[in-house]
C-alpha positions as a Python dict, from the first residue, in 0.01 Angstrom:
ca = {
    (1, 'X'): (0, 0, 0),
    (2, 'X'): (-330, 51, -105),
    (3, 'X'): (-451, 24, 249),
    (4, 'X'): (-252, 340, 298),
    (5, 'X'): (-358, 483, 17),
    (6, 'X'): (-746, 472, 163),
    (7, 'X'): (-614, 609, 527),
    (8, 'X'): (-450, 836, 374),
    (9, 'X'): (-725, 1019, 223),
    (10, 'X'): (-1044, 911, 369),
    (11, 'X'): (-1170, 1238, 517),
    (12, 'X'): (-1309, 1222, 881),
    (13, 'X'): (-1498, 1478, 1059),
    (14, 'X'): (-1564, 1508, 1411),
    (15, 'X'): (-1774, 1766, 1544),
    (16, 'X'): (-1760, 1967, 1287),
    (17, 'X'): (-1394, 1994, 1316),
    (18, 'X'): (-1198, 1860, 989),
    (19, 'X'): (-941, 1573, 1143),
    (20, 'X'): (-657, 1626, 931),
    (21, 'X'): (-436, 1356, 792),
    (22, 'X'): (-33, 1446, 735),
    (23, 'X'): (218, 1210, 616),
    (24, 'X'): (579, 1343, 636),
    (25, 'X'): (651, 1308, 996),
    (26, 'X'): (606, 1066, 1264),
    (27, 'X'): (253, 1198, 1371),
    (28, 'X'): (-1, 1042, 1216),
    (29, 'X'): (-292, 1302, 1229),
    (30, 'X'): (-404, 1663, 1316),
    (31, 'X'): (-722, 1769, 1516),
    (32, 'X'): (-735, 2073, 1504),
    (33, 'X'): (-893, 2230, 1864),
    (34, 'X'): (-1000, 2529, 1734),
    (35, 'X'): (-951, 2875, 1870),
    (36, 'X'): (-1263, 2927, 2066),
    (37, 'X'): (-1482, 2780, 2329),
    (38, 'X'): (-1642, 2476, 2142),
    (39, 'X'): (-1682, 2123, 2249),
    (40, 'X'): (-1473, 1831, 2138),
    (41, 'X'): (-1532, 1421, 2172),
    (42, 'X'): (-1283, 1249, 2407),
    (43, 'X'): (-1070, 1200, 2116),
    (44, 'X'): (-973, 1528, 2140),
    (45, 'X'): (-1116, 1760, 2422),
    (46, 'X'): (-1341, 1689, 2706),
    (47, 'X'): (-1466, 2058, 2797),
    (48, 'X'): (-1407, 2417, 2640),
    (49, 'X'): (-1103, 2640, 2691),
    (50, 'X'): (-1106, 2832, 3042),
    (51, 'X'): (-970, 3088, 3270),
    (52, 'X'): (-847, 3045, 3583),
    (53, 'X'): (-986, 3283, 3855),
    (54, 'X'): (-881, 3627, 3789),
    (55, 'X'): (-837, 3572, 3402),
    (56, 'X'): (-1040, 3604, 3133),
    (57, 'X'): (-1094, 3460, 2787),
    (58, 'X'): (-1207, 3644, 2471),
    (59, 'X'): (-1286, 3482, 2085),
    (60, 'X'): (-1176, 3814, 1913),
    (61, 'X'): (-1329, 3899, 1566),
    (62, 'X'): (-1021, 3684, 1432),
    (63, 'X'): (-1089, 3401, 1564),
    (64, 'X'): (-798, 3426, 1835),
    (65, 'X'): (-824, 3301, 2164),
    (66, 'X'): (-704, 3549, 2418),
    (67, 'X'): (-630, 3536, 2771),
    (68, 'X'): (-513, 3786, 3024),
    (69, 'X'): (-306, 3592, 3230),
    (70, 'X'): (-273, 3718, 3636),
    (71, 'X'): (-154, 3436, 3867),
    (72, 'X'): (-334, 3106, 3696),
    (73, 'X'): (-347, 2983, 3322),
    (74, 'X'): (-553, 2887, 3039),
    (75, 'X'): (-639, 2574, 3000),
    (76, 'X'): (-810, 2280, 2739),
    (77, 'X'): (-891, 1963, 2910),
    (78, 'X'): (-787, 1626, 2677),
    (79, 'X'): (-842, 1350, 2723),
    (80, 'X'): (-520, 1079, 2636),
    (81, 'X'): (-444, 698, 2612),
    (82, 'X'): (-158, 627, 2859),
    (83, 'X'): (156, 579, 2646),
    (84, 'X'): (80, 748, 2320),
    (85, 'X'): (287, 1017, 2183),
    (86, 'X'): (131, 1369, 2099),
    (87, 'X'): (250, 1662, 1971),
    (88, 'X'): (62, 2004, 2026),
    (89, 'X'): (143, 2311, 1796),
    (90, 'X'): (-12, 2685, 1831),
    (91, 'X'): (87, 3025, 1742),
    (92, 'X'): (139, 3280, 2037),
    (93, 'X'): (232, 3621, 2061),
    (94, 'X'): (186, 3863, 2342),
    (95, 'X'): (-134, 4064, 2339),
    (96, 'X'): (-227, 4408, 2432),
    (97, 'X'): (-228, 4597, 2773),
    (98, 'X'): (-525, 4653, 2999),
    (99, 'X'): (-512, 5051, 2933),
    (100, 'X'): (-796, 5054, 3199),
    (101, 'X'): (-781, 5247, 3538),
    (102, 'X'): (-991, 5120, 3858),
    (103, 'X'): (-1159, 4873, 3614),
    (104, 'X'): (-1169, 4625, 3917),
    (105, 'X'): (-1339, 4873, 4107),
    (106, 'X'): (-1133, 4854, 4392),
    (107, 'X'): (-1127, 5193, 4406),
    (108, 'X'): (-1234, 5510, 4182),
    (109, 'X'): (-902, 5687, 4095),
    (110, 'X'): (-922, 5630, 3728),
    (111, 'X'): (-1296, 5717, 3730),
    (112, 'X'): (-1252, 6121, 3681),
    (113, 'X'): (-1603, 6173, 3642),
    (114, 'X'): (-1914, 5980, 3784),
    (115, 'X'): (-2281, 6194, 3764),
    (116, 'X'): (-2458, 6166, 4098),
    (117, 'X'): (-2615, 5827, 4035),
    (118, 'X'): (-2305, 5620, 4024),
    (119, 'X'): (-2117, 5483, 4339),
    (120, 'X'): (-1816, 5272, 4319),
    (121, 'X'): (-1795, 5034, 4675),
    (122, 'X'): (-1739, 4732, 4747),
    (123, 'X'): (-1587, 4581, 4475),
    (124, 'X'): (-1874, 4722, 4245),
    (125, 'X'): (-2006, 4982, 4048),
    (126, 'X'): (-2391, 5094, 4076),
    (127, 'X'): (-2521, 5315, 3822),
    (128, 'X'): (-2889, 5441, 3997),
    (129, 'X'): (-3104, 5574, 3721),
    (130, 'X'): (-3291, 5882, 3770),
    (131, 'X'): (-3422, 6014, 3449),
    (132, 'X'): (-3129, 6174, 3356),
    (133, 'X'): (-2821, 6116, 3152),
    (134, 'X'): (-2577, 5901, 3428),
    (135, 'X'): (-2248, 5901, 3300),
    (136, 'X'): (-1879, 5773, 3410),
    (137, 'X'): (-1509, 5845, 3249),
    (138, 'X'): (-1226, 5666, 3241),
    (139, 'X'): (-871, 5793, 3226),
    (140, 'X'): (-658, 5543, 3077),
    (141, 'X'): (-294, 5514, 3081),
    (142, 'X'): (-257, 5504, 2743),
    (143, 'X'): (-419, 5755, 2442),
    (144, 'X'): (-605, 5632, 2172),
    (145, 'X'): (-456, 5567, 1899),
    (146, 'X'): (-670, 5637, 1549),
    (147, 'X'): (-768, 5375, 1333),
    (148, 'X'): (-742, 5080, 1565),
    (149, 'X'): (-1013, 4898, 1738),
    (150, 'X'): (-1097, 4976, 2095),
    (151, 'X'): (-1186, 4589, 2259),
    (152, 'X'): (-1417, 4648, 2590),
    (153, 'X'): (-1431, 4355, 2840),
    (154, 'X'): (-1718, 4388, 3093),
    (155, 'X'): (-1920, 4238, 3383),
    (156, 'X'): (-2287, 4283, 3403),
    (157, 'X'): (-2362, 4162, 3752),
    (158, 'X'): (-2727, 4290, 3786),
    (159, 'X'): (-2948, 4510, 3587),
    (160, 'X'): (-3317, 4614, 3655),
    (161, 'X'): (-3309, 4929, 3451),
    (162, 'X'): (-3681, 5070, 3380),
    (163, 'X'): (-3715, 5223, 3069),
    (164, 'X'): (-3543, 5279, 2752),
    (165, 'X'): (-3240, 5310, 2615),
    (166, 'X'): (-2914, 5141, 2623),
    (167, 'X'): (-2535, 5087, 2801),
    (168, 'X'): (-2305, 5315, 2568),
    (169, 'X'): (-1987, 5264, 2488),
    (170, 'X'): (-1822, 5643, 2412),
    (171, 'X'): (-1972, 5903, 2261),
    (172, 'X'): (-2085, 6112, 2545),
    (173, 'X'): (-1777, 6339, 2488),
    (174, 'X'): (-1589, 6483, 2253),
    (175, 'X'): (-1301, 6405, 2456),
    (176, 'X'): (-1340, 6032, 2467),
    (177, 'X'): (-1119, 5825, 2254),
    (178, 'X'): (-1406, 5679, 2146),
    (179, 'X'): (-1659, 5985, 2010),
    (180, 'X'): (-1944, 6005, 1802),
    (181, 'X'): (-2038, 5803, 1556),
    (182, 'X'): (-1851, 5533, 1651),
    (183, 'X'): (-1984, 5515, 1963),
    (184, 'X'): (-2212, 5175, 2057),
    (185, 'X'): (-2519, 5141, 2224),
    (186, 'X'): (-2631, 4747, 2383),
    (187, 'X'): (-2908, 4632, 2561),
    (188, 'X'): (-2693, 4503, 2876),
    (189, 'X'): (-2762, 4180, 2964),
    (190, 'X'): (-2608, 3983, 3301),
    (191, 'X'): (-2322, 3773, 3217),
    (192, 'X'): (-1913, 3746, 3319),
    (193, 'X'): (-1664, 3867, 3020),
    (194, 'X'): (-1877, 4036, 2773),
    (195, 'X'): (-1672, 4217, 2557),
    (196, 'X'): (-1721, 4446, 2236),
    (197, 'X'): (-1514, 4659, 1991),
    (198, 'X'): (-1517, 4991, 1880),
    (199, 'X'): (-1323, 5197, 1625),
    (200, 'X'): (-1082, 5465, 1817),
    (201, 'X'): (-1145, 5805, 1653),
    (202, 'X'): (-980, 6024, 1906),
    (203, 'X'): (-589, 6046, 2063),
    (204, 'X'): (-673, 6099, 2409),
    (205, 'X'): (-684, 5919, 2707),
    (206, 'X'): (-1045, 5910, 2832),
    (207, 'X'): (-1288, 5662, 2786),
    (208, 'X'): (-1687, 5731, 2810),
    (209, 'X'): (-1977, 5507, 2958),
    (210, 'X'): (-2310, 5673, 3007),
    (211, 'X'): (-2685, 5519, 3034),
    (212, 'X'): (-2903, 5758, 2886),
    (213, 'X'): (-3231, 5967, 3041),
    (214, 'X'): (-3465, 5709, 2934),
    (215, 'X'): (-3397, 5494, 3222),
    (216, 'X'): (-3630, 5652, 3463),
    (217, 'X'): (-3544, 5428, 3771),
    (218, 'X'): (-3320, 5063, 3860),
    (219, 'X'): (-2978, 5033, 3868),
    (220, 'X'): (-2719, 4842, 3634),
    (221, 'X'): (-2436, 4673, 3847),
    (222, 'X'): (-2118, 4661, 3674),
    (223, 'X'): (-1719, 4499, 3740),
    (224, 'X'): (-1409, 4438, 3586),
    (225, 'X'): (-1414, 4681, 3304),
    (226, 'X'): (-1113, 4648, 3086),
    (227, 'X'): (-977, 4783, 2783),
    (228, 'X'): (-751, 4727, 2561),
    (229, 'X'): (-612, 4909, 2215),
    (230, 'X'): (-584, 4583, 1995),
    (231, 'X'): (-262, 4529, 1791),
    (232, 'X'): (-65, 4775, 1990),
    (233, 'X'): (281, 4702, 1899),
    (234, 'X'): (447, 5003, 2177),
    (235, 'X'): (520, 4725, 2397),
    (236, 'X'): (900, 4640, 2483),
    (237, 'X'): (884, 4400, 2793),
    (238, 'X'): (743, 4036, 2682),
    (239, 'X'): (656, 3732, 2900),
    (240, 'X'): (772, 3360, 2860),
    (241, 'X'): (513, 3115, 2816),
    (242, 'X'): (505, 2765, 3010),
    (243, 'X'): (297, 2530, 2805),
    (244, 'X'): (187, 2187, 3034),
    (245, 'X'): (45, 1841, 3062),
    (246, 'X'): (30, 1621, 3324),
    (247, 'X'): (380, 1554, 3488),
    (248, 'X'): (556, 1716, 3158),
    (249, 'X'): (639, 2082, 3137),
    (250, 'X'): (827, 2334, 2953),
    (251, 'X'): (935, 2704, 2939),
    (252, 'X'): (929, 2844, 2584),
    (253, 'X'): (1122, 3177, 2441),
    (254, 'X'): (1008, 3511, 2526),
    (255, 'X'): (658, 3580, 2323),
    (256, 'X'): (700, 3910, 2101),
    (257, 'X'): (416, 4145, 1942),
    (258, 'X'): (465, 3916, 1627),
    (259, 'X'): (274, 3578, 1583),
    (260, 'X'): (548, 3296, 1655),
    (261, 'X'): (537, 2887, 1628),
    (262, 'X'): (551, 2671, 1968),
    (263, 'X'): (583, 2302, 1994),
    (264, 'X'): (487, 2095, 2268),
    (265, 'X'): (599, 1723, 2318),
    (266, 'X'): (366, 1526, 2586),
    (267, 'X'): (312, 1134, 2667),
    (268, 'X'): (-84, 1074, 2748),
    (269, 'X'): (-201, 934, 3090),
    (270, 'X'): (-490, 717, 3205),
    (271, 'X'): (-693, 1043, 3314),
    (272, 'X'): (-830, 1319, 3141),
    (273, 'X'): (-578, 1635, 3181),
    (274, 'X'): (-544, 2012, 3113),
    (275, 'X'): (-337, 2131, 2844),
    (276, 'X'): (-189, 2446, 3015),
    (277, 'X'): (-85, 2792, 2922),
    (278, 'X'): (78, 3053, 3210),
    (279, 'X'): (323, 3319, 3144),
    (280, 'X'): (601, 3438, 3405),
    (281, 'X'): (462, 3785, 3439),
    (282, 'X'): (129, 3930, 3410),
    (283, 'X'): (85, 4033, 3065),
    (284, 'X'): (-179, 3905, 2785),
    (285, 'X'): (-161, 3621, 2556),
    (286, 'X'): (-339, 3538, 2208),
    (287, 'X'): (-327, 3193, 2094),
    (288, 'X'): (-429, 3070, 1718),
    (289, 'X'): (-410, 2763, 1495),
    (290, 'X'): (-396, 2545, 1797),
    (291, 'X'): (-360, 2144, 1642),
    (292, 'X'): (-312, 1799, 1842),
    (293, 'X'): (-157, 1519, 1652),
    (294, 'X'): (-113, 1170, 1787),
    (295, 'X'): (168, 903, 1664),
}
């Protein structure tokens, strides 16, 4: 008894992370694997959460992961001791809509505007600076609505921008959902997924980008612009989730717009494996309070 006194509350910590103990059921403890990308020991994780191609993963402002799911999954590799019992548990619900048109740049019907320096082809946009304001407009498919946050997902492929000044984020026109002041400026900077909010003060459908006159020559290369209205509940259609590991998988119920509780059974294996999450359609997922416990 009192040796199960002392497991029971001896506090561990790995990697920052705070290892749980819970009595009550037949799992013994709780790791909890976080809701970002972070690194775990091999007790719990062996990499970071990903995106398979054509997906993308975002740690919001709330600490939710999110992934817009296309034809692949998200995934946490974990490593596992061949026979032993684990139990994952997360909270799901369907995120919001990529409002964005032509953000792949596949083509530029959603682009209504584009000043002279900007030329969407192959696959790509190039925004040439000249010394004058260069400036492109989206038209979503869906209007702002006021008082929620606007979440911008971005590529940077390439930028040698001389000069000063910034990439902004709305503000060029009145008509932007996203108008001044609440418009952003950054310093862009190459990278895959970059991503920042802004607070929608306009009901209409178009979304500004412009590069002001400062930039006197260079061009910033740009892909995969999305956007997305967060906590948009207008949604009626919702996506099943298949959560995986190894050999074992299951379909769960229909996500909703509301946060609900999943519960996946799994029996370890000699390798190190993916925990998996795909959905039957394309649609958007956000995942929190993700926990691992072991018998």
């Amino acid at each position: 008894m009192k040796k199960l006194l002392l497991i029971l509350f001896l506090p561990i910590i790995l990697n920052a992370q705070s290892l749980l103990l819970f009595g009550g059921d037949e799992y013994g403890f709780t790791i909890s694997l976080g809701d970002s990308n972070s690194t775990f020991s091999d007790t719990t994780s062996t990499g970071d959460w990903f995106a398979t191609a054509n997906d993308s993963v975002y740690n919001g402002g709330d600490s939710t992961l999110i992934g817009s799911h296309i034809d692949g999954y998200i995934g946490l590799p974990l490593a596992s001791t061949a026979g032993q019992k684990y139990r994952a548990t997360m909270q799901m619900k369907e995120g919001e809509d990529n409002i964005a048109i032509s953000g792949d740049m596949s083509d530029s019907v959603g682009w209504s505007t584009l000043s002279s320096g900007i030329k969407i082809e192959n696959g790509v946009m190039t925004v040439t600076a000249n010394g004058s304001n260069q400036y492109w407009f989206d038209n979503t498919t869906e209007n702002g609505i006021v008082g929620k946050k606007l979440l911008v997902v971005y590529d940077i492929i390439s930028n040698s921008l001389i000069g000063g000044g910034g990439l902004n984020f709305g503000g060029f026109t009145g008509f932007s959902m996203v108008k001044s002041p609440n418009n952003k400026e950054i310093i862009p900077t190459v990278g895959n997924n970059q991503s920042i909010e802004l607070d929608i003060n306009n009901a209409n459908n178009l979304m500004s980008f412009y590069i002001p006159s400062g930039y006197a020559s260079g061009t910033l290369v740009l892909d995969n612009i999305r956007l997305y209205i967060l906590d948009d509940s207008t949604q009626s259609v919702y996506a099943q989730p298949t959560i995986s590991y190894g050999t074992k998988s299951q379909t769960k119920t229909a996500l909703s717009n509301s946060w609900q509780n999943y519960t996946f059974d799994f029996v370890g294996n000699t390798a190190t494996d993916t925990l998996k999450i795909s959905l039957s359609d394309t649609a958007k997922v956000k995942i929190d309070n993700v926990k691992l416990r072991s018998k």
